[in-house]
C-alpha positions in Angstrom: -35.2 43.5 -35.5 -34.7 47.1 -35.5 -35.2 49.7 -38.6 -33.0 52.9 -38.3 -36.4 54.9 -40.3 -38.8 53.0 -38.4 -40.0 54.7 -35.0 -41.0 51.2 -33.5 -39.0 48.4 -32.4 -40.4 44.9 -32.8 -39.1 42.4 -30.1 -39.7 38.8 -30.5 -38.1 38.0 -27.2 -40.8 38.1 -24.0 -37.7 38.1 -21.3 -36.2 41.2 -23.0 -39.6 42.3 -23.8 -39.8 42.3 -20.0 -37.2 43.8 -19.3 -38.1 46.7 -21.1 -41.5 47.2 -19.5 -39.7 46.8 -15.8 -37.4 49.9 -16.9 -40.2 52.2 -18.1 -40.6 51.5 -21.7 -44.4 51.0 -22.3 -45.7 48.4 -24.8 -47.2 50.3 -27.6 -48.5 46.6 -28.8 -48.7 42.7 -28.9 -49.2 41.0 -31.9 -49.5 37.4 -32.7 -47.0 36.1 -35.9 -49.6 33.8 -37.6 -47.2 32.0 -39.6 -44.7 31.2 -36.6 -47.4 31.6 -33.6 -44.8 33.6 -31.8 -46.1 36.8 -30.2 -44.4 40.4 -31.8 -43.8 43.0 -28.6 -44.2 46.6 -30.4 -42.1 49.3 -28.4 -41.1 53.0 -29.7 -37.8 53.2 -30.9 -35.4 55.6 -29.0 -31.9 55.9 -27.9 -33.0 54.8 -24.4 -34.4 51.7 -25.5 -31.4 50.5 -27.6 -29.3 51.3 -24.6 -31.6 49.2 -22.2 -31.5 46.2 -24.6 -27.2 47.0 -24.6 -27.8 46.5 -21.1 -29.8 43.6 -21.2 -27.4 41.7 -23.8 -24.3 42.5 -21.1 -26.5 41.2 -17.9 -27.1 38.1 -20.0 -23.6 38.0 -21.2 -22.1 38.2 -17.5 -25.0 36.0 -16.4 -23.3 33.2 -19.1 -19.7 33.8 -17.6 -20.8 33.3 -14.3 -22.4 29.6 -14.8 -19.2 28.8 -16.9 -17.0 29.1 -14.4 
């Protein structure tokens, strides 16, 4: 979910929430989603971070061709 005003990013995802964290973005904060019981990831919103997640969509994209064939 991602706000073009909003200076954090929320990520529901823990893989790409990893992902993140292994390329230098630090976790500003974990939340728990009381009506779903899933956890919120909390980063700062930049540039850099929409790029790594760009990244992260085209590794998993590959990732799907490759099993496919």
């Amino acid at each position: 979910m991602r706000s073009e005003k909003s200076k954090l990013m929320v990520i529901h995802s823990q893989r790409l929430a990893g992902f993140l964290m292994l390329n230098g973005f630090r976790l500003i904060k974990l939340l728990l989603d009381e009506s779903s019981g899933l956890n919120k990831f909390i980063f700062i919103n930049s540039p850099a971070l929409i790029d790594c997640m760009e990244n992260w969509q085209i590794q998993k994209l590959k990732e799907l061709n490759k099993e496919k064939c």
